[in-house]
C-alpha positions as a Markdown table, in Angstrom:
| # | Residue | x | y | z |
|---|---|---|---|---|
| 1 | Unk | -8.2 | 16.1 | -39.6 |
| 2 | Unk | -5.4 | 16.5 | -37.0 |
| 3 | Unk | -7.7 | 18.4 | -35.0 |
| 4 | Unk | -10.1 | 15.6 | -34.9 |
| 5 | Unk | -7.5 | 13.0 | -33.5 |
| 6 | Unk | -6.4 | 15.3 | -31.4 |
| 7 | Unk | -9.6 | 15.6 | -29.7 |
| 8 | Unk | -9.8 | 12.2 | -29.9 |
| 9 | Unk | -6.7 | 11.3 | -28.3 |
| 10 | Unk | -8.2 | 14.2 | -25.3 |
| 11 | Unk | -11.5 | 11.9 | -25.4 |
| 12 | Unk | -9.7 | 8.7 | -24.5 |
| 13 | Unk | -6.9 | 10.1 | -22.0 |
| 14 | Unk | -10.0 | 10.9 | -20.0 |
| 15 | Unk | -10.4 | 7.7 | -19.5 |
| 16 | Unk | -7.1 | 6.1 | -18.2 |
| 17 | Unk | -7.1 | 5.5 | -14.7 |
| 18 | Unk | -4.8 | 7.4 | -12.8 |
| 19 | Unk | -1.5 | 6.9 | -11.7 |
| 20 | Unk | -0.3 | 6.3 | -8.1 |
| 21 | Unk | 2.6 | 8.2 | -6.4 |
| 22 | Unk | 5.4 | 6.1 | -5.3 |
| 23 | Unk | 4.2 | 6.3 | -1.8 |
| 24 | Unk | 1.5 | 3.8 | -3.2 |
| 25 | Unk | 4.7 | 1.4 | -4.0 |
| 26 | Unk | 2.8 | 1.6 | -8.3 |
| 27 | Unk | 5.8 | 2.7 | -9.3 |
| 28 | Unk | 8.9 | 0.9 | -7.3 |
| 29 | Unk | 10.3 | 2.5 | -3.9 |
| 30 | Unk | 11.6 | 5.0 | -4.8 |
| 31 | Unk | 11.3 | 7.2 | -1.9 |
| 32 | Unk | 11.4 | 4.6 | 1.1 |
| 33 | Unk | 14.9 | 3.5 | 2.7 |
| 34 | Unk | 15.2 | 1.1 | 5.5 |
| 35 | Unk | 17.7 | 0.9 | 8.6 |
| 36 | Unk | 18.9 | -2.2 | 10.4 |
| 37 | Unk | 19.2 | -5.7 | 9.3 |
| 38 | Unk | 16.1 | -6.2 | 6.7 |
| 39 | Unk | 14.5 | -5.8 | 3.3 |
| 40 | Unk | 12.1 | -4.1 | 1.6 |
| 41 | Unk | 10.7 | -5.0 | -1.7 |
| 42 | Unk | 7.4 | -4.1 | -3.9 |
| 43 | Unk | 5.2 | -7.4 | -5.3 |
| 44 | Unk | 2.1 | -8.2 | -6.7 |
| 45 | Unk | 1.0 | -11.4 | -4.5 |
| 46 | Unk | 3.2 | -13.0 | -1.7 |
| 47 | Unk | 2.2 | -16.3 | -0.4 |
| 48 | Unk | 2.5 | -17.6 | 3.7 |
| 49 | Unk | 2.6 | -20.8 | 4.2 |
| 50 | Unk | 3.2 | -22.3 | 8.2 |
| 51 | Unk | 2.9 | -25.8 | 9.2 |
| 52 | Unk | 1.9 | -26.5 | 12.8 |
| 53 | Unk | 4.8 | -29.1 | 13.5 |
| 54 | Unk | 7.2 | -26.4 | 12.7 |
| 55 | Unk | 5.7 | -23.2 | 13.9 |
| 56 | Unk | 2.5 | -24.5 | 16.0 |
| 57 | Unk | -0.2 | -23.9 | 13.3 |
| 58 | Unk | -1.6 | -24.7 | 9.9 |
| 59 | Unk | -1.6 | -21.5 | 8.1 |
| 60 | Unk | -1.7 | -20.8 | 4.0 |
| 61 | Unk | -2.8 | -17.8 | 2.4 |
| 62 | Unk | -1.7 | -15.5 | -0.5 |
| 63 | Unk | -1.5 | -11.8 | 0.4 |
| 64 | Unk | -2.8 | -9.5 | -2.6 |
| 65 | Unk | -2.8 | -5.5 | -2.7 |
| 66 | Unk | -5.0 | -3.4 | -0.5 |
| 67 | Unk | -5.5 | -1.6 | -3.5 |
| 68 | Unk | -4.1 | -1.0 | -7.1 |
| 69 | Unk | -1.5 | -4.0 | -8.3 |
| 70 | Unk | 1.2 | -3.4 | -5.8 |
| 71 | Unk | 2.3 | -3.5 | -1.8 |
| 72 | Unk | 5.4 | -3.6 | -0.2 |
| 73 | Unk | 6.9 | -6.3 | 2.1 |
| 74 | Unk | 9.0 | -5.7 | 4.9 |
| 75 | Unk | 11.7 | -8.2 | 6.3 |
| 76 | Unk | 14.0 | -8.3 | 9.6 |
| 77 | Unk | 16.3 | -11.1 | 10.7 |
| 78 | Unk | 15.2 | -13.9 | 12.7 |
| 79 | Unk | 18.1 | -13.5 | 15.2 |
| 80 | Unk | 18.5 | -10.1 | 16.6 |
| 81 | Unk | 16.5 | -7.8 | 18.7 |
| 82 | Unk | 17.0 | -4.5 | 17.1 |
| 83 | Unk | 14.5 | -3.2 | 14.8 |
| 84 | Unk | 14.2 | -3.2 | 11.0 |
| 85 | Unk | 12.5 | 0.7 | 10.4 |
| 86 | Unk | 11.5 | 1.4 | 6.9 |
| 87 | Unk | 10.8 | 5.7 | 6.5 |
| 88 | Unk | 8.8 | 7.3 | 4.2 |
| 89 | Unk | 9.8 | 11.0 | 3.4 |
| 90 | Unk | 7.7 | 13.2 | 1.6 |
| 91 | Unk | 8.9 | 15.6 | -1.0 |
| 92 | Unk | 6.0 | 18.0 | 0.0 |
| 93 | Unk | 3.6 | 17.6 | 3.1 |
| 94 | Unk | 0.8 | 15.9 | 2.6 |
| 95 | Unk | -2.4 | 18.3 | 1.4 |
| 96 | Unk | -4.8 | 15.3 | 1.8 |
| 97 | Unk | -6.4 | 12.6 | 4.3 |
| 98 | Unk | -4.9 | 9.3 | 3.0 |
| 99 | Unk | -4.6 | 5.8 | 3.9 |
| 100 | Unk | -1.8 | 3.6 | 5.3 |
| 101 | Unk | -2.7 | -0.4 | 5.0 |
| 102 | Unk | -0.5 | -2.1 | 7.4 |
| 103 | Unk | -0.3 | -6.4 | 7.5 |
| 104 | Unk | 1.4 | -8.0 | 10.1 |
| 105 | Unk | 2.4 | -11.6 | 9.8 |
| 106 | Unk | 4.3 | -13.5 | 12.9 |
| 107 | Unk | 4.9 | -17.5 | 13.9 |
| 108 | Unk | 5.1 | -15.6 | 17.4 |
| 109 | Unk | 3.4 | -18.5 | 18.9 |
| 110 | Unk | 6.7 | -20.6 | 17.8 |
| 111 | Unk | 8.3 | -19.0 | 20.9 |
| 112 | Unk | 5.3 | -18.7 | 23.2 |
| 113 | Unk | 6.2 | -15.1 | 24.3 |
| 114 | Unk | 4.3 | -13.0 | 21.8 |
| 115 | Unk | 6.6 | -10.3 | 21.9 |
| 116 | Unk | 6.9 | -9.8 | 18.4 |
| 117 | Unk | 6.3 | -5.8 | 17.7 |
| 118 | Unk | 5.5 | -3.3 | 14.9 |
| 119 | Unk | 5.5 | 0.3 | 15.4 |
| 120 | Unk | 4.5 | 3.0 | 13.3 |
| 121 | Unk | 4.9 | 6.9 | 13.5 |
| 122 | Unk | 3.2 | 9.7 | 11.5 |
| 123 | Unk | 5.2 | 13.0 | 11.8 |
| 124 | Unk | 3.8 | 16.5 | 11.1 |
| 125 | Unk | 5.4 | 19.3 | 9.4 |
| 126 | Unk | 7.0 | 20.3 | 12.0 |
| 127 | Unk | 9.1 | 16.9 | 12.4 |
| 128 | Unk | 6.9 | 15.4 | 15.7 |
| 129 | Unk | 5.7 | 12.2 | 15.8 |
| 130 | Unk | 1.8 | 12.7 | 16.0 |
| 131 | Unk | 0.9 | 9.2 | 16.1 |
| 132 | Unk | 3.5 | 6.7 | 17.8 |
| 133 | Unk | 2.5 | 3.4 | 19.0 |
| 134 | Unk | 3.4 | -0.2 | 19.5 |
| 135 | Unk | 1.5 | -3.1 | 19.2 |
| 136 | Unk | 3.2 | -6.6 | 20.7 |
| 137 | Unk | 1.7 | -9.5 | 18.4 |
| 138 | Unk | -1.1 | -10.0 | 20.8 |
| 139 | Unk | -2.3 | -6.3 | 20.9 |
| 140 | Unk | -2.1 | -6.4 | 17.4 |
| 141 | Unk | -4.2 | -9.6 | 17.0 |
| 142 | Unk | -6.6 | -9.0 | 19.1 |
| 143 | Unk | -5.6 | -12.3 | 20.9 |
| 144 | Unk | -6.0 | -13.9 | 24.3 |
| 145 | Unk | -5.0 | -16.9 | 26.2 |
| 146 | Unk | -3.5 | -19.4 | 23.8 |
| 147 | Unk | -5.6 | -18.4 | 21.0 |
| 148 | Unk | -3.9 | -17.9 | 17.9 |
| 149 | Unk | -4.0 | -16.5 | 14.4 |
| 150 | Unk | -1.0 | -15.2 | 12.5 |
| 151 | Unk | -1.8 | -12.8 | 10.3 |
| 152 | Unk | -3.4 | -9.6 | 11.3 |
| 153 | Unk | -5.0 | -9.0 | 8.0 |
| 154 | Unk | -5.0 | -5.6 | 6.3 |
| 155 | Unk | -5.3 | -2.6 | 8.9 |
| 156 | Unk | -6.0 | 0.3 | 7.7 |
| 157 | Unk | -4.6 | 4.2 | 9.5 |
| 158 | Unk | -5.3 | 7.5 | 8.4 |
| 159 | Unk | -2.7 | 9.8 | 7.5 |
| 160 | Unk | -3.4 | 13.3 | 8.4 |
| 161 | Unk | -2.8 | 16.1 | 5.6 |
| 162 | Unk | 0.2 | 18.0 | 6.8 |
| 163 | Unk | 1.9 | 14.4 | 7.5 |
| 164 | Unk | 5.9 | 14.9 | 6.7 |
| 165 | Unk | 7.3 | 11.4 | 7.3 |
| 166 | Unk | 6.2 | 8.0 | 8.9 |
| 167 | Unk | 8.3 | 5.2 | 10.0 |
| 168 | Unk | 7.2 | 1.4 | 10.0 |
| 169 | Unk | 9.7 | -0.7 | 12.7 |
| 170 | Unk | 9.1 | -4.5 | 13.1 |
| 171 | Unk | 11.4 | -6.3 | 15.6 |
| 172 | Unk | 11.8 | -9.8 | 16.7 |
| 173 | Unk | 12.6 | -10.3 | 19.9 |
| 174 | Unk | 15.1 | -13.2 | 19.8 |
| 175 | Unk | 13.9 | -16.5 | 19.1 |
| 176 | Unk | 15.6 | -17.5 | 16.3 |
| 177 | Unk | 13.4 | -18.6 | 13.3 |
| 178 | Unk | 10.1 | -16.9 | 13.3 |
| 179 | Unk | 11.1 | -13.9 | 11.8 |
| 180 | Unk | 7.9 | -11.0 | 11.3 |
| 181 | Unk | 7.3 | -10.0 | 8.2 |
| 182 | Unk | 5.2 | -6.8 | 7.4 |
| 183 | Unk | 2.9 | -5.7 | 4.6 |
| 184 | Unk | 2.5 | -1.9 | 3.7 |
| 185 | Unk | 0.4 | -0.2 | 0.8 |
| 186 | Unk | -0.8 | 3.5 | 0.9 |
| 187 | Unk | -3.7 | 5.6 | -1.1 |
| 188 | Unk | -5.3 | 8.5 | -1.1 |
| 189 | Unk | -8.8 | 8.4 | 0.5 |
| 190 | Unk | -11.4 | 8.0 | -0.7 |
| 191 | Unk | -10.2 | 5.8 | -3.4 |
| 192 | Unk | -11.4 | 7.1 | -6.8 |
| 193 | Unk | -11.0 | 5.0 | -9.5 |
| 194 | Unk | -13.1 | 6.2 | -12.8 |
| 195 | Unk | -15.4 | 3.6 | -14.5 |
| 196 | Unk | -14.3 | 1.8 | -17.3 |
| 197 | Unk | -16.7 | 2.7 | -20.3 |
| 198 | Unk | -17.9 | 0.6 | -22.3 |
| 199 | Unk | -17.2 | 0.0 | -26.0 |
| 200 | Unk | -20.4 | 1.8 | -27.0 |
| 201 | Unk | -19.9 | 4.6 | -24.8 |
| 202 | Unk | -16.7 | 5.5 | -26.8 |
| 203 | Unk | -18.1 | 4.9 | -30.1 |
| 204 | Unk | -21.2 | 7.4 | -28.8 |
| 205 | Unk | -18.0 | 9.8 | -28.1 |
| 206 | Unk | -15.9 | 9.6 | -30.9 |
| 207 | Unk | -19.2 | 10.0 | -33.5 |
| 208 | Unk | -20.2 | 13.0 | -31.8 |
| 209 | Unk | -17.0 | 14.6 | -32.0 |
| 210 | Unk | -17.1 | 13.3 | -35.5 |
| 211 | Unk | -20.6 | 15.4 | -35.7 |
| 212 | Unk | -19.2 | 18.5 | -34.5 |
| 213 | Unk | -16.3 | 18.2 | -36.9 |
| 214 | Unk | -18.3 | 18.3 | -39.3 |
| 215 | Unk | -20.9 | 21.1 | -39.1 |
| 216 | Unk | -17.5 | 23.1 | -37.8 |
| 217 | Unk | -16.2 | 22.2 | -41.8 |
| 218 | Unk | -19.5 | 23.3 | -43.1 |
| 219 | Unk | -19.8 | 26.7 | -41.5 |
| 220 | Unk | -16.1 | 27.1 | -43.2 |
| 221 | Unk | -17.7 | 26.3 | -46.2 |
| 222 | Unk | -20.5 | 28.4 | -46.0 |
């Protein structure tokens, strides 16, 4: 009999989804740290809310996962220039191509100057930066003229396997009040997330184990 749950136990492990690391923010932060005058937190949902007579637009949405149940969110002050850089360290270089989903929200249109920025670097094993660039609010929009649109939406980068590190800064350039606020979340790619089975695929399972524990008793027997 203890054989048979055991088996049993084996037959429904194999289908639990599987966990993230803590890169994927699933777990907490462990992991990230953050330098200069800002937060970082893990949530579920985070809702944005602007109204035009105070920041020049109409703007309400609630910001969910990329993927899984979690994301981080990334704060700096509304009144200085320096950056607010959240780092990554791996314990072990990556061995895989994964995903970084980066989400940029800014009221940059408050100030008129668009010259809100986020930067992200991707380092190698050997500690250089292989990817290092900086988008200014409009760049990162895709915007033009007066057009505008505060939130970037999810972006999505691909980390290289062999990636040590990688460094998300976000800076406000001061105008007091319109502090940018970024969005991070991280998996492997592709994405593999097992189907759920349904109740009569289990059953199927656990009377066939049943079955063979059975003829296994009568051969005993025999």
């Amino acid at each position: 009999m203890s054989k048979f749950l055991s088996a049993v136990a084996l037959a429904t492990a194999a289908f639990a989804a599987p966990a993230f690391a803590d890169v994927g923010l699933e777990t907490g932060t462990a992991g990230y740290t953050v330098s200069g005058s800002g937060t970082f937190a893990a949530a579920t949902s985070a809702a944005v809310s602007f109204d035009a007579a105070t920041y020049g637009v109409d703007y309400a949405t609630t910001i969910t996962p990329a993927v899984g149940s979690y994301f981080g969110v990334l704060t700096t002050d509304d009144s200085l220039d320096a950056p607010t850089t959240l780092t990554y360290t791996y314990a072990t270089a990556t061995t895989t191509v994964d995903t970084l989903a980066l989400r940029f929200v800014t009221t940059d249109a408050y100030e008129g100057a668009w010259n809100d920025t986020i930067t992200l670097k991707l380092y190698d094993s050997t500690g250089t930066a292989y990817f290092n660039t900086t988008y200014t609010a409009t760049e990162f929009f895709g915007l033009t003229g007066t057009d505008y649109y505060p939130d970037s939406g999810w972006l999505k980068f691909s980390v290289a396997a062999g990636t040590s590190k990688f460094e998300i800064s976000i800076a406000n350039t001061f105008e007091a009040g319109n502090a940018p606020t970024a969005y991070v979340d991280y998996y492997k790619t592709p994405v593999t997330t097992p189907a759920v089975p349904e109740a009569g695929s289990i059953a199927m399972t656990l009377a066939g184990l049943a079955a063979v524990g059975l003829m296994a008793r009568r051969r005993r027997a025999a």
